[in-house]
N, C-alpha and C positions, 0 to 999 in steps of 0.2 A: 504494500500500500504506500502510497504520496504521500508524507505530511507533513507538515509545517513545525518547524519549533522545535522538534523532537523524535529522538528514532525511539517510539514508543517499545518497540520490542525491546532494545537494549535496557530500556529503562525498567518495564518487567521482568528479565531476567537481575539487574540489580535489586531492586524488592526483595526477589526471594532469594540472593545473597544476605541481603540485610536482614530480613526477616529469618532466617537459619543463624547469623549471629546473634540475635536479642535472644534463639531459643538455648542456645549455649552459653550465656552466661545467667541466663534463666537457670538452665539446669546444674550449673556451676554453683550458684547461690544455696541452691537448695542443697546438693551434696556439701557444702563447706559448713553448713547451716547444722546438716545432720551428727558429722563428726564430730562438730564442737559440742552440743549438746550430749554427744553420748560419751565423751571425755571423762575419764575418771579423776575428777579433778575437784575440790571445794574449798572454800576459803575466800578471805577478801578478794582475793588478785582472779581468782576463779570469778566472779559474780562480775567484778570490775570489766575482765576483759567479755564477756558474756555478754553483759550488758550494751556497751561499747559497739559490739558486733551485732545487736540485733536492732540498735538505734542509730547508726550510723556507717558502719561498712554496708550491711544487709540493706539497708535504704538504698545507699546510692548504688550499688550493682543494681537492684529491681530497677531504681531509677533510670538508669544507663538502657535497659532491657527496653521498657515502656515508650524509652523516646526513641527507640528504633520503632516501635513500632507503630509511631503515630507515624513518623516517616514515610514506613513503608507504606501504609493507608493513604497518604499525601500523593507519595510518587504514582500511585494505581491509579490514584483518581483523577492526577495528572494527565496521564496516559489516556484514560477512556477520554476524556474532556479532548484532548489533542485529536486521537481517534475520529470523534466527531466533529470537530471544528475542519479538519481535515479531509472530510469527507464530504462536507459543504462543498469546501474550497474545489474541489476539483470538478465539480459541475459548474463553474463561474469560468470569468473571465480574467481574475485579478493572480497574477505573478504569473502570465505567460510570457512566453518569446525567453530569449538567451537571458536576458537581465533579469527577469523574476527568477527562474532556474540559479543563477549564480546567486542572487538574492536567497533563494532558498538553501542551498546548498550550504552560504553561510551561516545560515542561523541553526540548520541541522547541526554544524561542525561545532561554533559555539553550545550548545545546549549539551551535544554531547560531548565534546570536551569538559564543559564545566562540573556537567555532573560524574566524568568519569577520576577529574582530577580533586573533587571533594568524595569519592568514594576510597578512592585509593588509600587518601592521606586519614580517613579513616579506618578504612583496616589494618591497616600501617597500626595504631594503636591499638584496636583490636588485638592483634596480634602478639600485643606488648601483655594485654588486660591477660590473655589467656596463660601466658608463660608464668605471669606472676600467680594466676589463680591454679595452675597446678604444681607450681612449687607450695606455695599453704596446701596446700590437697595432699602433698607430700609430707609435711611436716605434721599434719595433728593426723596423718596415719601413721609419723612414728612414734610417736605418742602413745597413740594406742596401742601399738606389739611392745610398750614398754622402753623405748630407747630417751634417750635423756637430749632433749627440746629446750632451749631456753625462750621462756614465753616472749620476751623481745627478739628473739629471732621469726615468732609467728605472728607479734603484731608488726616486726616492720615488713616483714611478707605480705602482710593484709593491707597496710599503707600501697604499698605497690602498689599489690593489682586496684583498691580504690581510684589512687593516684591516676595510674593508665588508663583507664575506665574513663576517668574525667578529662586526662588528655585526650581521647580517640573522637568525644565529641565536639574537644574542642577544634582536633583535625578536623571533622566534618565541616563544621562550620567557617575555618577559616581557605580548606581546599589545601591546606601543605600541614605537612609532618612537622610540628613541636616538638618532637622529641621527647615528650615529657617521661623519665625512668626508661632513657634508652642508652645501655650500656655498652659500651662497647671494649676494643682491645686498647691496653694500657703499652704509651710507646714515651720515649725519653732521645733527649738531642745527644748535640755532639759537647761535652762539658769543657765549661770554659775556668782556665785556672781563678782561685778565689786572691785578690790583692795582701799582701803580709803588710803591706804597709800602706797607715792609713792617708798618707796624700795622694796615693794613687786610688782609693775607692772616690767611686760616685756614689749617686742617692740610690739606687736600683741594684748595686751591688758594693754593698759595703765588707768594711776587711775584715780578714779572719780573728774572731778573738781566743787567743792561745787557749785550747782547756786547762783548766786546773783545779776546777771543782763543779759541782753540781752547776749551780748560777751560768757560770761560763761555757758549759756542757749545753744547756737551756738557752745561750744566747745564740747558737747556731740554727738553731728552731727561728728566734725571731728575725735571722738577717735573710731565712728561707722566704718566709714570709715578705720580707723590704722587697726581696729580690723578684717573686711572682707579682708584684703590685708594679713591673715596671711596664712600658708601653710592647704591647701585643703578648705577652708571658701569658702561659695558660698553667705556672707551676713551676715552682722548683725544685730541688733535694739537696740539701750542702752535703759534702761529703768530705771528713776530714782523715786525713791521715796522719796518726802520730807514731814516732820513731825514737824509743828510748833506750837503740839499741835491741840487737836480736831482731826480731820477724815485727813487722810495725802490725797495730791494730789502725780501726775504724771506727767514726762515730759519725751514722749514719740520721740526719735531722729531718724529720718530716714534718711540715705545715700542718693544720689542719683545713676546716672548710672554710673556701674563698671564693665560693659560687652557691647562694641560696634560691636557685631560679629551679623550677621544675623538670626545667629543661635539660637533659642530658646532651650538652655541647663537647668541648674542645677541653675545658679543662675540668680534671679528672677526679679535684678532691671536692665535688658539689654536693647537692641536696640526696642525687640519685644515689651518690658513693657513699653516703648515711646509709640509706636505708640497705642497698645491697649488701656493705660490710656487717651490720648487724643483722639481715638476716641470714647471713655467713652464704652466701650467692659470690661467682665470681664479679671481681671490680677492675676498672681502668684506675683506680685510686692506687691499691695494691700491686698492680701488674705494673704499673708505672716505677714504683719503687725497685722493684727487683731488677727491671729494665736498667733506671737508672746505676742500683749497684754492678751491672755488667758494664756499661759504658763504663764505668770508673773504674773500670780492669780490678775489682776486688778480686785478690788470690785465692783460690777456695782453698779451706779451714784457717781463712785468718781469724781474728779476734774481731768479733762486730758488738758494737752497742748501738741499740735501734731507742731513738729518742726521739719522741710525739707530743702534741700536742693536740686536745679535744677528736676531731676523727685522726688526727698521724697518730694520735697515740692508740686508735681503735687497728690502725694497718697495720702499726709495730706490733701491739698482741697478734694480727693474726698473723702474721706473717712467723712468727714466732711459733704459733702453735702446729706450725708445718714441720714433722722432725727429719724430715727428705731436707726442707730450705736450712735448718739451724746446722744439720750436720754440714751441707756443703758449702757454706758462707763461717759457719763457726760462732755461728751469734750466741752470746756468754750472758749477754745482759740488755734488759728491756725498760726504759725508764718512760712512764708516761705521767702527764699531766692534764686534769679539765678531762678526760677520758672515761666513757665506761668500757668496762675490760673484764665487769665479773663474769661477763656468760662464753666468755675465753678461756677456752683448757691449753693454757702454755706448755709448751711441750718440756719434759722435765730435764732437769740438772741447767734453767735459764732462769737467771738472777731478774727476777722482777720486782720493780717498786712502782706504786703509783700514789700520786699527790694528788689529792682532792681538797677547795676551800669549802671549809661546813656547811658556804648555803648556796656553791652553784651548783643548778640542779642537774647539768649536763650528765655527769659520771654518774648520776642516779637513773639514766632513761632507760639502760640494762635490768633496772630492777631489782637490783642486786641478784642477777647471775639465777635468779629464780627460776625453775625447770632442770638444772643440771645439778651434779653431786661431786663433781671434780673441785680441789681445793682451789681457791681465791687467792690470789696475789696479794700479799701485804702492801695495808693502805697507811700513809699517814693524811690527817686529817689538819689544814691548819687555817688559822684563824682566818674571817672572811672581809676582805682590804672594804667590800661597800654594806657592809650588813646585809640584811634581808633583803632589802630594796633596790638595789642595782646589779641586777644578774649581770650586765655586759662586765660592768667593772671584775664579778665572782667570777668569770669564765676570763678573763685578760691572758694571754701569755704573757705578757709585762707585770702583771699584776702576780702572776704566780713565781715568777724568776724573784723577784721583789721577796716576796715569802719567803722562800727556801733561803734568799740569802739572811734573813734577819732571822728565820728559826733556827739554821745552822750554829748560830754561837751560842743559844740558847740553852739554859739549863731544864729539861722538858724533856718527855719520855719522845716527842716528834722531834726536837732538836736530836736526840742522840739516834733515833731509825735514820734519822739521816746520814748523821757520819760514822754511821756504821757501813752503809750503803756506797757513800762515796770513796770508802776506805777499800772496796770490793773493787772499785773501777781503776784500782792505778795504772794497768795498760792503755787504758784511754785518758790517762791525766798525763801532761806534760812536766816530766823531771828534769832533774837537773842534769844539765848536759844533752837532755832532748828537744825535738823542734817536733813543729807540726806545718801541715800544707793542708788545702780542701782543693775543691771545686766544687762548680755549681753545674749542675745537669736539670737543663729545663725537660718538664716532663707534661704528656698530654694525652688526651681521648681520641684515638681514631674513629673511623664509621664502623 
């Protein structure tokens, strides 16, 4: 048939594409729905995440479901209307001869272009919604055969596929791929050496500060951070090397998040490398880092210290809890800060500390490690620089380097976990008669 506006069949055949996806996440709802409730599971955190999911994950998938399928009712009713309007048309006399035909031919092409370049970019998301709803599908099945689940690794699973759900409509609607919780391979440049002296640094790459104790361990974190904040950076890793005599060790610094857009772009430590690393899902966060430690020709079994801050210090656990990665890099010790890392089973005989202030709630989104039975990383806890009231200040990497160095002289059961701890790191502290060098290796998200 002729018709104007619309190659109605194509657009029938989309329908019942679309309408076949609202029925699978339809049915995705329902089976996620089911497992949870028959979860052997009770208590606060039980009711809490229960609750949670039956008012607000469970809503917006049905919701997701529903507005496909007014769509699809939209685009059919579309179609018959075309159908008929088209059907007039061809008893008339209006778009004949070469110029109505080109005429027509154009608005065929627009119409189905436009509708096939906002279907794409929706199932594009789709596509995203379903990965994440059978990783949770995955997870409170192993739940049920009994395997040990940390509940923040199945609500940031649930965040996902939510998430994606919400980006797939929002591809619909805008006709291209947002990206939203779209992960990709984690890849790192070619490293450029870091300045020893400081009249040669600029603002974007400032000079190496010698280790020699915690604080100064913690300032290679925040010059990672100076350094991804420069024009077109999507990340850094400083990567120091110190030589005190004998086989030199590593003190590997990782930023944490420096992209809270939903969007899974370029650079790698975002909103979506939150949720993946917690819900223990591979990241461009983490694959970035290991990347980087290979461009830095690290020797395998040297001496590595992996040092994080809020998600760096959620990468350094895991990357830690790999005992393939710790054996062939030799990582001895894991120092995190602003991090949660209780639902991380660090891989044994690696020297972990982690630094929390009392009231940033960051290092609490784990839950405290709830779901799993594997021993917890010794925490010290110290005093909180903005009280109750200003979490930016309670979460600062400047704010917490600042701590450590004023608890350190401290007479305090946390003054002395500390230099107990630092006492542990002398391959990575700078002695006497030794030096140190880094580099910086810019690190990113591929497609």
């Amino acid at each position: 048939m002729t018709t104007l506006g619309m190659d109605t069949d194509a657009a029938r055949n989309a329908s019942n594409d679309l309408q076949g996806g609202a029925d699978q996440i339809t049915g995705l709802a329902q089976r996620l729905d089911g497992l949870l409730m028959q979860l052997e599971w009770n208590g606060p955190d039980a009711e809490r995440v229960r609750a949670s999911w039956q008012e607000q994950e469970r809503r917006q998938l049905d919701s997701t479901a529903e507005h496909l399928t007014s769509l699809v009712t939209l685009i059919r009713q579309e179609a018959d209307a075309q159908d008929h309007a088209s059907g007039q048309a061809s008893g008339g006399t209006t778009g004949g001869g070469v110029d109505g035909t080109l005429e027509q031919e154009q608005a065929d092409g627009g119409i189905t272009g436009w509708l096939g370049a906002h279907l794409g970019a929706f199932f594009q998301g789709v596509g995203r919604t379903l990965d994440g709803a059978g990783d949770l599908v995955g997870k409170l099945g192993d739940v049920l055969s009994g395997e040990d689940v940390p509940v923040a690794a199945i609500a940031a699973s649930a965040l996902t596929t939510v998430g994606s759900a919400a980006g797939a409509i929002y591809n619909g609607i805008t006709g291209e791929d947002q990206g939203w919780f779209k992960e990709g391979p984690g890849l790192a440049g070619t490293p450029s050496a870091v300045p020893t002296d400081p009249t040669q640094a600029s603002q974007f790459q400032p000079a190496l500060t010698t280790p020699t104790d915690l604080p100064s361990l913690m300032q290679g974190v925040s010059d990672g951070y100076q350094v991804g904040e420069g024009p077109g950076s999507t990340g850094d890793v400083r990567i120091t090397r110190v030589d005190n005599g004998g086989t030199p060790a590593y003190v590997v610094a990782i930023p944490g998040t420096e992209n809270w857009s939903p969007a899974g772009g370029g650079q790698p430590r975002d909103l979506t490398a939150n949720l993946s690393l917690v819900a223990g899902s591979p990241s461009a966060a983490s694959e970035s880092v290991e990347q980087a430690m290979q461009a830095a020709n690290i020797p395998a079994g040297s001496q590595v210290l992996l040092v994080g801050h809020s998600q760096g210090g959620i990468i350094a656990a895991n990357l830690a809890s790999d005992p393939a990665f710790v054996e062939r890099y030799g990582v001895t010790n894991v120092l995190t800060y602003g991090a949660p890392i209780d639902h991380v089973a660090v891989a044994p005989g690696v020297g972990v500390l982690q630094v929390q202030h009392g009231a940033d709630v960051v290092p609490r989104l784990d839950l405290g490690g709830v779901g799993t039975s594997h021993p917890q990383a010794p925490t010290v806890t110290l005093d909180s620089p903005g009280g109750f009231w200003q979490p930016g200040v309670n979460h600062s990497y400047t704010e917490y380097a600042q701590s450590v160095r004023d608890e350190l002289g401290a007479d305090t059961d946390a003054g002395r976990i500390l230099r107990e701890y630092q006492a542990t790191l002398a391959p990575f502290l700078v002695g006497p008669g030794g030096s140190a060098s880094a580099v910086d290796v810019p690190v990113s998200r591929g497609d």
